[in-house]
ZAPA-126798 format. One record per residue (C-alpha): residue number from 1; x, y, z negated. Coordinates in pm, whole numbers, plus 50000, padded with zeros to 5 digits. Layout:
<sites>
 seq  east north    up
 NUM     X     Y     Z
...
</sites>
This chain:
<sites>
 seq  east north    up
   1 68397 65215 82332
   2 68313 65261 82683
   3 68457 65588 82744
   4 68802 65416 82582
   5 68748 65171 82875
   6 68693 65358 83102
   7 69016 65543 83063
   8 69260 65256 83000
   9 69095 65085 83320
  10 69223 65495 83471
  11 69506 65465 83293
  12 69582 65105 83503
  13 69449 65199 83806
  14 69716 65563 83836
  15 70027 65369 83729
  16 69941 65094 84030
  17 69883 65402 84256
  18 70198 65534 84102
  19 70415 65250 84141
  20 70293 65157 84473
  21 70355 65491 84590
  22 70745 65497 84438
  23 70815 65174 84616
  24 70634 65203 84969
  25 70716 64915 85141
  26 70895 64947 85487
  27 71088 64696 85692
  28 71436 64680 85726
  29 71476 64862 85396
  30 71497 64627 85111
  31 71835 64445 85138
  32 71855 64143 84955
  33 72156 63986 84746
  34 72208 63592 84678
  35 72417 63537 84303
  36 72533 63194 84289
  37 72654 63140 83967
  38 72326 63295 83783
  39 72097 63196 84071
  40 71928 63556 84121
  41 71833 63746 84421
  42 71883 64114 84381
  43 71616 64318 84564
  44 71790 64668 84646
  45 71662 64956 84830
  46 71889 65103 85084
  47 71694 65435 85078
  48 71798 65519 84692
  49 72070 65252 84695
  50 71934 65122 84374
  51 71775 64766 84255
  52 71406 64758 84313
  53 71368 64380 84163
  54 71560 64094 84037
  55 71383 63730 84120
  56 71518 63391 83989
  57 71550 63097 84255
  58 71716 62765 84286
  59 72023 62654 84138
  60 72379 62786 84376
  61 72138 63011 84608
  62 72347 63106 84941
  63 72218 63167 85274
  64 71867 63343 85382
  65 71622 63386 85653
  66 71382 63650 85710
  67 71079 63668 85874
  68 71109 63838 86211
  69 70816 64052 85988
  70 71027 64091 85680
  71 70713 63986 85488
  72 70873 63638 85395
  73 71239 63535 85249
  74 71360 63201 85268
  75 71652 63138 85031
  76 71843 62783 85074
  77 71970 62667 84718
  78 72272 62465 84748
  79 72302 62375 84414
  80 71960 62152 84404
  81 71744 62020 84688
  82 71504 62343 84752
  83 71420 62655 84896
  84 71295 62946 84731
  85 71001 63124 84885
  86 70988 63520 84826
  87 70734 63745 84883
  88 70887 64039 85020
  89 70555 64289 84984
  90 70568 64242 84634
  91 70957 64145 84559
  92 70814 63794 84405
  93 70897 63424 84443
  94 70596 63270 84514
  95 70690 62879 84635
  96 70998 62620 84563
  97 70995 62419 84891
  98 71114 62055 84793
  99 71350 61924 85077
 100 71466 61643 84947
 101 71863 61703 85017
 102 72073 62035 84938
 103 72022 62264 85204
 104 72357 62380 85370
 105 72178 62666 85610
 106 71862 62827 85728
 107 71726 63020 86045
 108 71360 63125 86112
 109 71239 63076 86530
 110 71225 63439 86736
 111 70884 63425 86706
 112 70828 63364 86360
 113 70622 63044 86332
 114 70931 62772 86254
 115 71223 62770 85990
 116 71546 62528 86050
 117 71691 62387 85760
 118 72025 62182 85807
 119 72135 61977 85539
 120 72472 61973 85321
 121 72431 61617 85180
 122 72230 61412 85458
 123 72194 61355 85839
 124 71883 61550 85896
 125 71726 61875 85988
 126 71399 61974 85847
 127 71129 62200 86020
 128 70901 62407 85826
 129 70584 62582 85951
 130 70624 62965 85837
 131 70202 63004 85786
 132 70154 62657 85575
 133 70550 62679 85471
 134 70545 62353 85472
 135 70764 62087 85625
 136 70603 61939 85921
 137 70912 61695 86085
 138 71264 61587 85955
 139 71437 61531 86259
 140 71723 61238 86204
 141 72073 61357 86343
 142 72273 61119 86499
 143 72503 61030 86809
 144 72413 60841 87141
 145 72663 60598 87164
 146 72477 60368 87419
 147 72146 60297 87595
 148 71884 60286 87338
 149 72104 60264 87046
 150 72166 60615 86816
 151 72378 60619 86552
 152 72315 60800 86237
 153 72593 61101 86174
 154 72635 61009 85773
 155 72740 61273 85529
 156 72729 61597 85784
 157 72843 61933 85731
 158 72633 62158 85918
 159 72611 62523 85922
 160 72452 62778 86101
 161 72107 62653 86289
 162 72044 62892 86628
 163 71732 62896 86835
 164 71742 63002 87209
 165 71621 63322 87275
 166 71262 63169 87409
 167 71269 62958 87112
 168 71241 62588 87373
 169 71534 62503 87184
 170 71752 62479 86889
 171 72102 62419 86840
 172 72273 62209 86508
 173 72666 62196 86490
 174 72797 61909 86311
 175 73115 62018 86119
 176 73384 61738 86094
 177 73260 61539 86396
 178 73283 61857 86685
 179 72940 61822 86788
 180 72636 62034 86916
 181 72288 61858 86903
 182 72020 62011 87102
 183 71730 61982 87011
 184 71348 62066 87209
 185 71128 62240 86995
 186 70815 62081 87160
 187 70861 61717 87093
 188 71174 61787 86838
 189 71367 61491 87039
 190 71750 61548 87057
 191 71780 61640 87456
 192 72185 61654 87454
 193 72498 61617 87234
 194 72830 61821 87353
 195 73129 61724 87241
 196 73324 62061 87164
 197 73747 62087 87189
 198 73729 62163 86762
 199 73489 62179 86498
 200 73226 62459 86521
 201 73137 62700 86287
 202 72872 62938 86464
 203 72722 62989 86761
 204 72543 63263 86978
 205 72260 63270 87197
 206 72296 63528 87499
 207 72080 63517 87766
 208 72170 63150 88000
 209 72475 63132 87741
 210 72593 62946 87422
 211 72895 63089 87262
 212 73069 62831 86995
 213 73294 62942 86766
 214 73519 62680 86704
 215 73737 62676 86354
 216 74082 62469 86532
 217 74191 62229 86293
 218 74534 62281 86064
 219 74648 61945 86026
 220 74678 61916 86425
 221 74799 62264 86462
 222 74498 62342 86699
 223 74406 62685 86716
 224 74060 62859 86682
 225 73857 62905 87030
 226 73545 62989 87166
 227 73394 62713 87400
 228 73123 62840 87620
 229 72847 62654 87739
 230 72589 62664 87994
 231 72245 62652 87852
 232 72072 62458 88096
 233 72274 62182 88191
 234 72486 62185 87862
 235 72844 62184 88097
 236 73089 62348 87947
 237 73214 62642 88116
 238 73518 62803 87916
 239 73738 62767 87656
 240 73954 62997 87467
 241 74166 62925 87213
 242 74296 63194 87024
 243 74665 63335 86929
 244 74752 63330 86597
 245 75062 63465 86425
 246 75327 63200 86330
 247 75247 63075 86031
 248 74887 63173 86027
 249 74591 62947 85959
 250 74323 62853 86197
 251 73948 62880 86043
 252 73745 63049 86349
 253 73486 63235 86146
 254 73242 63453 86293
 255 73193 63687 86649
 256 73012 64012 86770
 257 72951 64153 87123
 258 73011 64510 87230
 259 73060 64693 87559
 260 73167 64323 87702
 261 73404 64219 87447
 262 73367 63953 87185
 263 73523 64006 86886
 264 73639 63697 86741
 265 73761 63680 86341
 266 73981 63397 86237
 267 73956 63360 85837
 268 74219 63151 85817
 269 74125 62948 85475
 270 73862 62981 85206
 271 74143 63089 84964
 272 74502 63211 85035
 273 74668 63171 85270
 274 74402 63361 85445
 275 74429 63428 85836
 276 74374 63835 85954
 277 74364 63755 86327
 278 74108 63950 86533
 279 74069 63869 86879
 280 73936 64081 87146
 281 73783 63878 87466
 282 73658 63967 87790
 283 73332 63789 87800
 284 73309 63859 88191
 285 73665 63647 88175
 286 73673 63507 87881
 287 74018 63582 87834
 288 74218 63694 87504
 289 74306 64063 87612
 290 74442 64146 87303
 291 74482 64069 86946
 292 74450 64321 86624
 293 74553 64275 86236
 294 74239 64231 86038
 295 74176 64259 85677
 296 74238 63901 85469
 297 74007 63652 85520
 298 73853 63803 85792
 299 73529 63657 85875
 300 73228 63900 85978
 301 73292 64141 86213
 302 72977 64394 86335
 303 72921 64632 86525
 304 72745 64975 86483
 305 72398 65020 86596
 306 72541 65285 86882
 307 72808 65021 86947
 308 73104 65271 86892
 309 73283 65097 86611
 310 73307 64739 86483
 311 73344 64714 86120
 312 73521 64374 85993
 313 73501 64212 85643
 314 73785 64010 85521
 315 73694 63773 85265
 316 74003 63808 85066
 317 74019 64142 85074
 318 73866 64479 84917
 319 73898 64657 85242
 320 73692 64680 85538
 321 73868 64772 85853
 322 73708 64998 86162
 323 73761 64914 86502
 324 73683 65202 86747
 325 73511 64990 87072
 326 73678 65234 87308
 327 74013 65255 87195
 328 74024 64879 87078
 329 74228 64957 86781
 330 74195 64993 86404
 331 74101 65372 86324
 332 74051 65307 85959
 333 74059 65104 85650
 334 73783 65207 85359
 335 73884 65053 85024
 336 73569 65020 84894
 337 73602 64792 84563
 338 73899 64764 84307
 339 73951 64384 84348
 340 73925 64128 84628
 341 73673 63948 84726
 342 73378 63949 84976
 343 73081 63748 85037
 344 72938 63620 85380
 345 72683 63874 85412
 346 72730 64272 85570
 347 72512 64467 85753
 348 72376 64837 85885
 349 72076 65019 85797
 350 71870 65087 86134
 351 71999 65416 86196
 352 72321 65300 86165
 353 72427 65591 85879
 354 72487 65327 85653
 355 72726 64986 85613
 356 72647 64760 85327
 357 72932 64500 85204
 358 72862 64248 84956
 359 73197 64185 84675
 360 73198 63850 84471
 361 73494 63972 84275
 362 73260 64299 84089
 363 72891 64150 84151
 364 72823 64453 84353
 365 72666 64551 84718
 366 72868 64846 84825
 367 72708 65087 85041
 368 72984 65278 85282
 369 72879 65655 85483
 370 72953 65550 85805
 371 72972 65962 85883
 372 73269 65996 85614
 373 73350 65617 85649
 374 73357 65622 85249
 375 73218 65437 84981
 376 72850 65641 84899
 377 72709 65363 84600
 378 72758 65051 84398
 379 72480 64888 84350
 380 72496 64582 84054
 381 72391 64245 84158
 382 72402 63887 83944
 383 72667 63705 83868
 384 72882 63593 84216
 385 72696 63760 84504
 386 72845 63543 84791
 387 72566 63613 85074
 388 72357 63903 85156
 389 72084 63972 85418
 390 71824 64240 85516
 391 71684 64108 85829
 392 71540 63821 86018
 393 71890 63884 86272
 394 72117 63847 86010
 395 72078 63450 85995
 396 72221 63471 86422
 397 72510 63705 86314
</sites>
C-alpha cells in the first residue's frame, strides 16, 4: 500500500513539474481576451499562439488593467456592479470586487499600488489598493459652480481614467458634459475642472502635457480635435480640430505618437456610417499636416515597437491598414478575418515580430507576421471578444 503511494504521490508530483515546465510563466506573454456575451476571458499565449486557459468573470466583461508586474488582471464587468480579480501566475480568478455601480473603465497607477475605476451608472470614481485589492475611497464627481457649493455630475459617462506619469495625479473625462476632473492622488480632492471645446474620449500623459482627444459632436456639426493642456496650471494651450470628408461622421477615437506626429483616428459612429479619417499632426505645432483614408471605424491606431510603421484598426472593418512613419502613407492593407468587425483591444509582442487584433464578428484574436505583414494564427476566444489586453500600458493606449 505504501509503495502504491508512494508512486501516485510521483505520479502527482512529475505532471506538476511537467505542466509547470510547458507553461513557464513570463511577462508580456500571455495576452488576454474579454467575451461579452459569454462573460469569459481567454488566456492565450503569444509564443504558441494557442489558449493556455479560459476563466469565467462578471456579467458583459470589457475593459482591463494589468499590473505594471503582469502578476494581477483587473477586468471591469459592465454588465453587473464588479470586477473580476485574476491571477495571472496561475491563469485563475481569485476575487469579485463589489463596487457598487457598473464599472465603465479601469487603469492601474505607474507604480502599481492604486487602480481607478470610473463608473457607467453613477457620479463617482472608486480607488482600490492593488496589495489589499480593496476599495479604500469613492471619490464623488461633481462641478464647482460657486464658492463652497459642488454640484453632483448625475448619470456620467466616463471612459478612460489616466494617471500622470509621477502618479500626483489622475485625470477623469466626463462624456456628455466636456469635462476633465483632476484629481490629487494624496488627499484624492478634485484640484481643477477644464472645460474642453467637445466631449472627450481619451487622453495622454506626455511629459508636462495632456493630450485630449475630443469626439466633436454630430448634431452641431463640430468636428473631432485634440485640445492640449498644460499640466501644471491646467491652461489650455492648443486646439485642433480635425478635417473630415463631407459627409463623414465625427467620433474622435483614439491617438499614438511617433517620430513627432500624433496620429489621430476618427471612428466616425459605433455602427455604419463609420468615419475612416486619419489625421497626421505635428505635435511640435500641433497642426493637421495631412490627412490619410483609414480602414472603417477606425479607432486604434499603434505604432511598432521600432516606431517604423503604425498599424490602424477599423472597427467596422476586417482589415488593418499600415502606415509607414517615414513616408506618411498607407503601404498596406492585411485582410486578416472573413467578416467585419473589431474589438477595442490590439497590440505587439515586445519584439515587435508580432501584431495581435481582436474580431467580434469570428470570436477570434488574430495574430499578423509583422515581417510578411500576413495573418500567422487564429486563435478562438468566447462568444463576442470586444476588448483585449496584454499589458499594464494597454489601459493608456
Amino acid at each position: 500500500m505504501k509503495k502504491v503511494l508512494i508512486l501516485v504521490l510521483f505520479f502527482i508530483i512529475f505532471a506538476q513539474s511537467a505542466f509547470s515546465a510547458e507553461r513557464t510563466w513570463e511577462p508580456n506573454r500571455y495576452g488576454v481576451a474579454t467575451s461579452e456575451k459569454d462573460n469569459k476571458a481567454t488566456i492565450f499565449d503569444i509564443k504558441t499562439n494557442t489558449v493556455v486557459k479560459t476563466v469565467q468573470t462578471g456579467k458583459v466583461p470589457h475593459p482591463m488593467a494589468f499590473t505594471p508586474d503582469n502578476k494581477k488582471l483587473y477586468i471591469a464587468n459592465r454588465g453587473d456592479e464588479t470586477l473580476t480579480l485574476v491571477d495571472m501566475l496561475n491563469f485563475v480568478a481569485i476575487k469579485t470586487i463589489q463596487l457598487k455601480w457598473k464599472p465603465s473603465c479601469v487603469a492601474v497607477s505607474h507604480n502599481g499600488r492604486l487602480l481607478a475605476v470610473t463608473a457607467r451608472d453613477a457620479s463617482e470614481v472608486a480607488i482600490i489598493d492593488t496589495s489589499s485589492d480593496e476599495v479604500i475611497r469613492k471619490i464623488p464627481i461633481s462641478q464647482p459652480q460657486e464658492a463652497h457649493q459642488n454640484t453632483p455630475l448625475h448619470g456620467l459617462s466616463m471612459t478612460h481614467p489616466i494617471w500622470t506619469e509621477d502618479d500626483s495625479f489622475l485625470y477623469i473625462n466626463i462624456v456628455p458634459k466636456s469635462l476633465i476632473i483632476k484629481i490629487d492622488t494624496k488627499s484624492f480632492d478634485i484640484v481643477s475642472t477644464i472645460q474642453t471645446p467637445t466631449p472627450v474620449h481619451m487622453m495622454y500623459v506626455l511629459g508636462d502635457k495632456l493630450y485630449a482627444i475630443g469626439q466633436g459632436k454630430r448634431m452641431m456639426h463640430l468636428p473631432p480635435g485634440v485640445a492640449v493642456y498644460d499640466i501644471k496650471t491646467d491652461k489650455e494651450i492648443s486646439y485642433t480640430p480635425i478635417p473630415l470628408k463631407e459627409g463623414e461622421p465625427p467620433l474622435g477615437h483614439h491617438a499614438c505618437f511617433a517620430g513627432g506626429i500624433m496620429y489621430l483616428a476618427n471612428m466616425g459612429n459605433t455602427s455604419e456610417p463609420w468615419g475612416s479619417t486619419i489625421a497626421l499632426l505635428d505635435t511640435k505645432t500641433m497642426k493637421v499636416i495631412k490627412t490619410l483614408e483609414g480602414p472603417k471605424g477606425s479607432g486604434h491606431p499603434l505604432v511598432t515597437p521600432d516606431g517604423k510603421y503604425v498599424y490602424v484598426s477599423g472597427h467596422g472593418d476586417n482589415r488593418i491598414f499600415v502606415i509607414d512613419t517615414t513616408k506618411q502613407e498607407v503601404v498596406k492593407q492585411i485582410k486578416f478575418a472573413e467578416k467585419e468587425g473589431v474589438g477595442h483591444g490590439c497590440f505587439f509582442s515586445t519584439d515587435g515580430k508580432s501584431y495581435y487584433v481582436v474580431s467580434n464578428a469570428e470570436n477570434a484574436v488574430f495574430a499578423v507576421d509583422t515581417t510578411k505583414m500576413e495573418v500567422a494564427a487564429k486563435i478562438p476566444t468566447g462568444e463576442f471578444p470586444n476588448d483585449m489586453s496584454i499589458n499594464f500600458m494597454d489601459a493608456y493606449k
